[in-house]
N, C-alpha and C positions, 0 to 999 in steps of 0.2 A: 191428499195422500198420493205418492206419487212413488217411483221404482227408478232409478237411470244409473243403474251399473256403470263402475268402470270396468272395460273386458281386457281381460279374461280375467272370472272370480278363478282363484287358484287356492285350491286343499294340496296336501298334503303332495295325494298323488296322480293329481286330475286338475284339468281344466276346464272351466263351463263357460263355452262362447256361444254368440250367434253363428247361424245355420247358414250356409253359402252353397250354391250351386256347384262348389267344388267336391261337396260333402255328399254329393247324389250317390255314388257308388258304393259308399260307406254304409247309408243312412236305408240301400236298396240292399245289402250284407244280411240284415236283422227285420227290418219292414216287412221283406219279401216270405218271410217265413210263417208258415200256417200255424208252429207251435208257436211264437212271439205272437200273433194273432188270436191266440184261441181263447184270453179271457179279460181280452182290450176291446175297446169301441170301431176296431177296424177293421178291414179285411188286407189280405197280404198284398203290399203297394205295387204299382207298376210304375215304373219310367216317368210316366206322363202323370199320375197321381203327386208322386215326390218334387216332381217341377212342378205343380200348382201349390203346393203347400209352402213351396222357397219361396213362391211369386209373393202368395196371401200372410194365413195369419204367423207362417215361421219368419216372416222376415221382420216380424216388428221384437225390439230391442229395447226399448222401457213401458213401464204402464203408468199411465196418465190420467185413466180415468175406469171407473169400476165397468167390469163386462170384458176387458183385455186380459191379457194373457202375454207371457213369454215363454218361446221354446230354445231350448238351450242345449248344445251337443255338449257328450262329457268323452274329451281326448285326455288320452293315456300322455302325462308329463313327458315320460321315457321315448316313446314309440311313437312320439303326434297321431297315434290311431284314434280315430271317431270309434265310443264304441260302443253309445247310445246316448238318448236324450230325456232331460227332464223337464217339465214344464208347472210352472207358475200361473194359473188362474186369481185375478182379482174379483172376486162374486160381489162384496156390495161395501160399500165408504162408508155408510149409516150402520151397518154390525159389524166392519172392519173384518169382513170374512173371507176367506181365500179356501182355494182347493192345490193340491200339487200330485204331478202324474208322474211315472217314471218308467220309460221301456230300456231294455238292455240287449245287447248282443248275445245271447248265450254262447258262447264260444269266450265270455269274459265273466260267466256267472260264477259265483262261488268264491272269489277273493274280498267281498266288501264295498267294489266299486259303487254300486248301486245306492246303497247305505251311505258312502263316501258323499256322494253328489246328493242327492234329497237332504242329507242332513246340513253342505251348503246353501240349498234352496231354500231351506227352514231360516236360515240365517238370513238371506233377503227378504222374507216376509215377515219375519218378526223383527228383524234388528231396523230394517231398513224402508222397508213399506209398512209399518209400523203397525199389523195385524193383530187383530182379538184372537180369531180360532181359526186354525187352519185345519181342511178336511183331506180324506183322501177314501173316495172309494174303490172297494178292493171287490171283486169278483169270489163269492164266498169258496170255492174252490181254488183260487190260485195262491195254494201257499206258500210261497216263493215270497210272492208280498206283502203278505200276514206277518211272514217272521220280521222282513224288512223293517215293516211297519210296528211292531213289538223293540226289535234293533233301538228304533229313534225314540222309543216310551210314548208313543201316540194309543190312545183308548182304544179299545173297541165298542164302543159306544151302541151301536145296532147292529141288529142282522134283520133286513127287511127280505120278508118270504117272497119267494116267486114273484121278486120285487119289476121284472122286467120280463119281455118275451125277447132272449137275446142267442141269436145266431140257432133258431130251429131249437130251443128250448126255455121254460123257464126256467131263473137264475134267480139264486140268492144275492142277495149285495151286504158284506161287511162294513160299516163308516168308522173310521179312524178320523181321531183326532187330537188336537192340543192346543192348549190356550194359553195367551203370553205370559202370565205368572206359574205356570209351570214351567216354559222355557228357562224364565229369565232366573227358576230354583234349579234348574239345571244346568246354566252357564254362568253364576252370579259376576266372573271376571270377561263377560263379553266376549268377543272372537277369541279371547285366547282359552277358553277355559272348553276346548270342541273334543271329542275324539277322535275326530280326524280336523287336527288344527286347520285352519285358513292361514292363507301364508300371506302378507301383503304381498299387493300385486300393484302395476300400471293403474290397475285399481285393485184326464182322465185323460194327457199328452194323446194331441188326437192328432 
């Protein structure tokens, strides 16, 4: 099982490419911010943080082998604005299982964008790296991602209690999920059957 995009996957009204040193400015826009930090696995990036993640695991661009990941900027078609990223975790070849993460600029919340891009990412993981279930977990307070996650008809499947000691409290954790004969009742005519079509093209996001 294997992932090797052609870039840039293009929807509708976004494009989802690999991450470049050029995109530091962008990627430091929305990173840097303690509310986009407050119910992710990070804390608000610096400079020097964002240049180690272009160095390491943001710069790799297919998945090969289970334990990889790709993280992917979503630019605005219109405006080439960076104006957030999603990412694709392969978890294991043997249950054909994945996770997919998604952080956003809030200065771009509230149009769909978000929704727009993860419901692309669902399409490389089920159409194309050819996955059973893909998960997503959501911070039981952050309902921004919850609707998201309801948006793509992903389960709520658990809510594990005080499932972590995160960031000077313990948190709930929500797990979203869906598995491929639900997608594939969902899109029976493949790419073209998306609500926010894919356009042919050329070809827990930490």
């Amino acid at each position: 099982m294997e992932l090797r995009p052609d870039y840039p996957v293009r929807t509708a009204r976004l494009l989802l490419r690999p991450l470049s040193a050029a995109d530091t400015d962008a990627l430091l826009s929305y990173r840097s911010l303690a509310e986009v930090c407050r119910f992710v696995p990070f804390e608000p990036m610096t400079v020097a943080v964002v240049a180690g993640k272009l160095e390491d695991g943001w710069s790799r661009t297919q998945i090969t082998a289970e334990g990889e990941a790709v993280t992917l900027g979503i630019e605005l078609i219109d405006t080439s604005q960076l104006i957030g990223d999603v990412m694709l975790h392969f978890h294991s070849a043997t249950h054909r299982g994945g996770e997919v993460g998604w952080v956003l600029n809030p200065s771009y919340s509230g149009c769909g964008y978000a929704t727009e891009a993860v419901h692309a990412v669902l399409h490389l993981a089920f159409d194309q790296l050819g996955l059973h279930r893909v998960i997503a977990r959501v911070d039981a307070r952050n309902e921004a991602s919850l609707r998201l996650g309801a948006r793509l008809r992903m389960r709520r499947e658990a809510r594990l209690i005080g499932n972590e000691w995160f960031k000077g409290a313990w948190s709930d954790e929500i797990d979203l999920a869906l598995l491929e004969d639900e997608w594939a009742a969902q899109h029976p005519a493949g790419l073209g059957s998306c609500a926010w079509p894919l356009v042919a093209s050329s070809r827990a996001p930490r």
